[in-house]
Phi, psi and omega in degrees: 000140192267158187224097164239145189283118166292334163278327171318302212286325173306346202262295119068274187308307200292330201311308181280303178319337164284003194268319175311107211294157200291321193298306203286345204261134199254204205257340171258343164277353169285311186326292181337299199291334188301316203303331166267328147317293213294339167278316185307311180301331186301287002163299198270314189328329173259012196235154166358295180276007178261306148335325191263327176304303196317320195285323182301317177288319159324315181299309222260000136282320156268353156284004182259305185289331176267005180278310214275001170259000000 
């Protein structure tokens, strides 16, 4: 039995839709693609690597703010 991770396949979709020259993309196809980061993030946001992006951007956020003090 085939199995696919709905985040994989969301990460998938935005990889090829960001591919896409910025010119070619009308206003609902920008909407779109937010519309689908913004699912991809719920999606990734309670599980392990969502959690590890999280701690990382916290490190590289308060090292930015203590460099600049």
């Amino acid at each position: 039995m085939l199995t696919i991770n709905v985040a994989v396949l969301l990460a998938v979709v935005v990889i090829l839709r960001l591919r896409r020259r910025t010119e070619a993309r009308s206003r609902s196809d920008e909407k779109m693609t937010v519309v689908i980061v913004l699912a991809l993030g719920i999606l990734l946001a309670p599980t392990d690597v969502g959690e590890g992006i999280a701690n990382f951007l916290r490190e590289l956020a308060s090292g930015i703010t203590g460099a600049a003090e």
